[in-house]
GULOKOL-970261 format. One line per 3 residues: their letters; for each residue x, y, z of N, C-alpha, C, CB. Coordinates in steps of 0.1 Angstrom, whole numbers. Each point is the difference from the previous one (the first is absolute). Glycine has a CB too. Example, Ala and Ser with C-alpha at 12.3 -4.5 7.8 and 13.67 -1.06 7.14 Angstrom:
2
as = 132/-57/78/-9/12/0/9/12/0/-19/-12/12 ~ 15/23/-19/9/11/0/-8/11/8/12/-6/-22
//
This chain:
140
xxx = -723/1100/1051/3/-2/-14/13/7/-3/-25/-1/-5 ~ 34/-5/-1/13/2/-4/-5/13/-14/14/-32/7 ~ -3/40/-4/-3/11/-13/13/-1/-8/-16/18/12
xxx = 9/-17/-27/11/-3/-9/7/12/-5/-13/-21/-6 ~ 23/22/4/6/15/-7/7/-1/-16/7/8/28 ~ -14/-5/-36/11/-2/-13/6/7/0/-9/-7/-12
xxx = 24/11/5/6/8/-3/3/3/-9/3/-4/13 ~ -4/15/-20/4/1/-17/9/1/1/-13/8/-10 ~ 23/-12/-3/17/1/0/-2/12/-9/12/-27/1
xxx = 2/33/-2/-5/12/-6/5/-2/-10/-3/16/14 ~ 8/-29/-22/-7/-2/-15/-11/-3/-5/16/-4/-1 ~ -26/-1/9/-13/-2/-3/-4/18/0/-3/-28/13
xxx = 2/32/-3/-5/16/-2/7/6/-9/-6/4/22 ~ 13/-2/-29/4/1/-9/-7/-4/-15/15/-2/19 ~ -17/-6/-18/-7/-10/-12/-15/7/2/17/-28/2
xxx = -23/29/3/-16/7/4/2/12/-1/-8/-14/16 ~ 18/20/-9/1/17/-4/1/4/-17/15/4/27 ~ -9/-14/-33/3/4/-15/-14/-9/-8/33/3/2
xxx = -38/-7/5/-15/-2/-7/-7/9/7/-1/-25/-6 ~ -4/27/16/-4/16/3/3/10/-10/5/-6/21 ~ 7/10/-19/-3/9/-13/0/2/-11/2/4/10
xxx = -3/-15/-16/-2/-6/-17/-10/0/2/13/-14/-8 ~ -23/9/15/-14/-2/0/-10/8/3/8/-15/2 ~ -4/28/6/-6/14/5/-13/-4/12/4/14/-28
xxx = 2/-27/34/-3/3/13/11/-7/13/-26/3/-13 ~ 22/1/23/5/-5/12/1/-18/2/-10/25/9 ~ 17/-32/-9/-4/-13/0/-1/-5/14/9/-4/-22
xxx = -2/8/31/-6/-5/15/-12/6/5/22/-2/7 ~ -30/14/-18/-17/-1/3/-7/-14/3/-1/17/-16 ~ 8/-24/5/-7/-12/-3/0/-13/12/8/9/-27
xxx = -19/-10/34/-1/-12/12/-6/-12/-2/-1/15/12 ~ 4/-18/-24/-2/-14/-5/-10/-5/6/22/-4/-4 ~ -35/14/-5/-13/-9/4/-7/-13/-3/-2/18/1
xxx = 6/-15/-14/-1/-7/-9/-13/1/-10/15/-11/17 ~ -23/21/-17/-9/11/-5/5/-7/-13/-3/25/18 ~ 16/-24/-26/7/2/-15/-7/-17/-5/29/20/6
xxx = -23/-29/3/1/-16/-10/-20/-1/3/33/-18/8 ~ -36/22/4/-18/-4/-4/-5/3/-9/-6/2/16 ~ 6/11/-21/-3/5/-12/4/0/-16/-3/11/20
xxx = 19/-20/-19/6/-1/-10/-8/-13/-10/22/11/16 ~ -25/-5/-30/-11/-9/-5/18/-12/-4/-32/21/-14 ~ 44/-22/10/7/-6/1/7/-9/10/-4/15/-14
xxx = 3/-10/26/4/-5/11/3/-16/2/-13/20/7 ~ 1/-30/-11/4/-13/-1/8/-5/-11/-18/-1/12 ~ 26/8/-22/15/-1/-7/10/4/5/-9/0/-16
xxx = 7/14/24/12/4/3/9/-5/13/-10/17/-12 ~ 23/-21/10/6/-3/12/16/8/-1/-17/-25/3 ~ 19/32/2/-8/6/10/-9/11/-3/17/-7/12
xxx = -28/4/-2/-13/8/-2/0/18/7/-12/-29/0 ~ 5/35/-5/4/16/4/4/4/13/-14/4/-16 ~ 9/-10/23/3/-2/16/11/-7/4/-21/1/2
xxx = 27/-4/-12/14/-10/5/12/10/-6/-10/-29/-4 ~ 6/37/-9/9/7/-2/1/13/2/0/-15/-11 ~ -9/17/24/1/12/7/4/2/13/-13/3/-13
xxx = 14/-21/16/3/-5/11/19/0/0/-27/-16/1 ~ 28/6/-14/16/2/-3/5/11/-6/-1/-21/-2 ~ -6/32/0/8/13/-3/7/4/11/-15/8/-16
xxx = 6/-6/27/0/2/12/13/-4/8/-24/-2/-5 ~ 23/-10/3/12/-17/0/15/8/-4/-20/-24/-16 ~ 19/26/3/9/7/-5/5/-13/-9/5/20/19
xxx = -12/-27/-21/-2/-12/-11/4/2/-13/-18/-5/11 ~ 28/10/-16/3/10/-9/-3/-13/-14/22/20/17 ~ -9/-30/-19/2/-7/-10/-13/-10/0/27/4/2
xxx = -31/-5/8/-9/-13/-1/-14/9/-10/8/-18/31 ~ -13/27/-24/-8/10/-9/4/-1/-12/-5/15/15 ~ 13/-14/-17/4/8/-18/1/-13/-6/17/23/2
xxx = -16/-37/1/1/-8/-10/-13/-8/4/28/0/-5 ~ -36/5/16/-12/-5/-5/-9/0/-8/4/1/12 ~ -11/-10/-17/-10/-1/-11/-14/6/5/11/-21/-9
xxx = -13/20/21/-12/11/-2/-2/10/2/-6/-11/2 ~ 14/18/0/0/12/-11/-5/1/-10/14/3/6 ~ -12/-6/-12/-5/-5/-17/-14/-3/0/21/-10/-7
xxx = -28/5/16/-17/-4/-4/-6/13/7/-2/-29/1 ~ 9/37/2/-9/13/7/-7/7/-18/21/8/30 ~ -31/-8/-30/-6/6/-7/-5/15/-6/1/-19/7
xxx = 5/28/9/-3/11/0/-14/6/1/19/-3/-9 ~ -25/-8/13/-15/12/5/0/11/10/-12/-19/-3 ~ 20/20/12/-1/9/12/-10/-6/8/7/20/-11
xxx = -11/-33/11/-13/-2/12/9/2/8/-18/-16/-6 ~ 34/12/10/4/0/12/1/12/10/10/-17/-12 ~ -8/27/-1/7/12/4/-15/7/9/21/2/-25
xxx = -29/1/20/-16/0/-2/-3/-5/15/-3/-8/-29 ~ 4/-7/33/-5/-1/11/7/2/13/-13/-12/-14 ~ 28/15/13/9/5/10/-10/11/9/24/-4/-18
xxx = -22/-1/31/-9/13/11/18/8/3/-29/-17/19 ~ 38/18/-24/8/9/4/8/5/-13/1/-12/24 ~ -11/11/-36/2/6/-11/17/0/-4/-23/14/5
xxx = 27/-29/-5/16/-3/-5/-9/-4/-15/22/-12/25 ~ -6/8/-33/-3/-3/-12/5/-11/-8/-2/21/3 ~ -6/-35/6/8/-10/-5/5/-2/-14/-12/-7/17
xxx = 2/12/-30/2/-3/-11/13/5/-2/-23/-1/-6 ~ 26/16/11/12/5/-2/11/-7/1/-10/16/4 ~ 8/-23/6/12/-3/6/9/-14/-11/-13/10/30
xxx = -1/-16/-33/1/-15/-11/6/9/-14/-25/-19/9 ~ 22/27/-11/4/8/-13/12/8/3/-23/3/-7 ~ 27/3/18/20/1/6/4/-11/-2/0/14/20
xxx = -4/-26/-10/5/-14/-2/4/-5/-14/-14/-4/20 ~ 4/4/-32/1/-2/-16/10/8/-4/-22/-4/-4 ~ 23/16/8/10/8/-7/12/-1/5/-14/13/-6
xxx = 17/-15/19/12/-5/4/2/-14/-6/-1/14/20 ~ -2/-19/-18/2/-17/-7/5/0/-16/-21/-10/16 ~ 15/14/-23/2/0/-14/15/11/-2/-31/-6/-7
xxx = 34/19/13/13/4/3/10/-2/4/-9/6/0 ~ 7/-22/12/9/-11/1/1/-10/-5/0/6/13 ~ -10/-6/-23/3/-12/-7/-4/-10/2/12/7/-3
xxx = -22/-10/18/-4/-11/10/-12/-2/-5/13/5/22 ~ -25/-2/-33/-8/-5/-2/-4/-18/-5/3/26/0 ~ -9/-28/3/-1/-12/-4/-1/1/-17/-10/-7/24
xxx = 21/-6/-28/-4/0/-13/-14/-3/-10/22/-5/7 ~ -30/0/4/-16/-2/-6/-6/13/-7/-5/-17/21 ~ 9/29/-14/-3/12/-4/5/9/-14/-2/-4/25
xxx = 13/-1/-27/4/6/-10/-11/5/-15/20/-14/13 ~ -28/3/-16/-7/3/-10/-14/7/5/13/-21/-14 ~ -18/24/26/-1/15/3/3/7/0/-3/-3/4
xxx = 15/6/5/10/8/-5/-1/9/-14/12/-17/13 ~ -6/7/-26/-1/3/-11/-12/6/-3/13/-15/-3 ~ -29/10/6/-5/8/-6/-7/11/6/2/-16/-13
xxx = 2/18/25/-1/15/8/8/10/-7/-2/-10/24 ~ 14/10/-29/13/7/-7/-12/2/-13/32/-16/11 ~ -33/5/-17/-5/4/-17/-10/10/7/1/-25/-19
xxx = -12/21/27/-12/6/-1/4/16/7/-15/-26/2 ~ 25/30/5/3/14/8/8/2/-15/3/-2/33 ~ 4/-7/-38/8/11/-15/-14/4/-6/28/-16/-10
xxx = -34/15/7/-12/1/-11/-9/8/10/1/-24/-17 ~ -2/27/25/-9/13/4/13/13/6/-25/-20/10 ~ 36/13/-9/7/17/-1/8/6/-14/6/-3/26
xxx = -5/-12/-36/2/10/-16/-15/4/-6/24/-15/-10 ~ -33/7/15/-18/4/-9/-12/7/4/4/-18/-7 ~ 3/17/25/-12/5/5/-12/-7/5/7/13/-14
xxx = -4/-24/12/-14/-11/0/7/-15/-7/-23/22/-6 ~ 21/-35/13/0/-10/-2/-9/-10/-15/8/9/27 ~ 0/-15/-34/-7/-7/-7/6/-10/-4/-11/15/-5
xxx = 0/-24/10/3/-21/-1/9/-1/-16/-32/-12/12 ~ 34/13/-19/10/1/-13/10/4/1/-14/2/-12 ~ 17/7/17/15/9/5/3/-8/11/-4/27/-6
xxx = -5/-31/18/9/-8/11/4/-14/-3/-12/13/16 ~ 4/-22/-25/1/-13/-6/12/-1/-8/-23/-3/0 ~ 26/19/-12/12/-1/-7/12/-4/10/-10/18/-18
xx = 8/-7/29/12/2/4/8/-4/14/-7/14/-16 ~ -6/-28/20/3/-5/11/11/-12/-8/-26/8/18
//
């Protein structure tokens, strides 16, 4: 049997080391079990699915991640994170990914009117303290 060797370019490691530490863990922990998409109650919308984007972090998949759309259907339960046996943090890493994207500007435009009303709803709990449907409706 022929053995295969990948080679990371060291702009890919690169690209993983700075989600590494955005995300407060190691990302070559991660051995792509795939533990994250079984458990993901989203999984059959997302493409790419959590295991693809831990696969192409890895990759050093930089642009193709950030203007992906699924990103965006992660919902944030942490099941992924949760059932990891080497305790990485997929969710984290979808939530670096979001925040880089929207800093470059590479979000998809579908998002925007989320966007918007994440902004109303975070303005109205750091001038009030607490969110309310009338203040976020004014001012989305």
């Amino acid at each position: 049997m022929a053995e295969v060797i990948h080679r990371i370019e060291p702009q890919s490691r690169k690209f993983a080391d700075e989600i590494s530490r955005r995300a407060g863990f190691h990302m070559w922990d991660c051995y792509l079990c795939g533990k994250c998409t079984a458990g993901c109650p989203v999984a059959f919308i997302m493409e790419p699915t959590i295991y693809e984007i831990m696969q192409m972090v890895q990759m050093g998949r930089r642009e193709e991640l950030l203007s992906s759309t699924g990103l965006w259907y992660c919902v944030s339960c942490e099941t992924c994170s949760s059932r990891c046996p080497k305790e990485c943090k997929p969710s984290k890493v979808v939530d670096v990914l979001r925040e880089m994207a929207i800093a470059e500007g590479k979000h998809p435009e579908a998002i925007d009117a989320i966007l918007a009303f994440h902004r109303a709803f975070m303005n109205s709990v750091r001038k009030f303290g607490c969110s309310s449907q009338k203040r976020i409706s004014n001012s989305t």
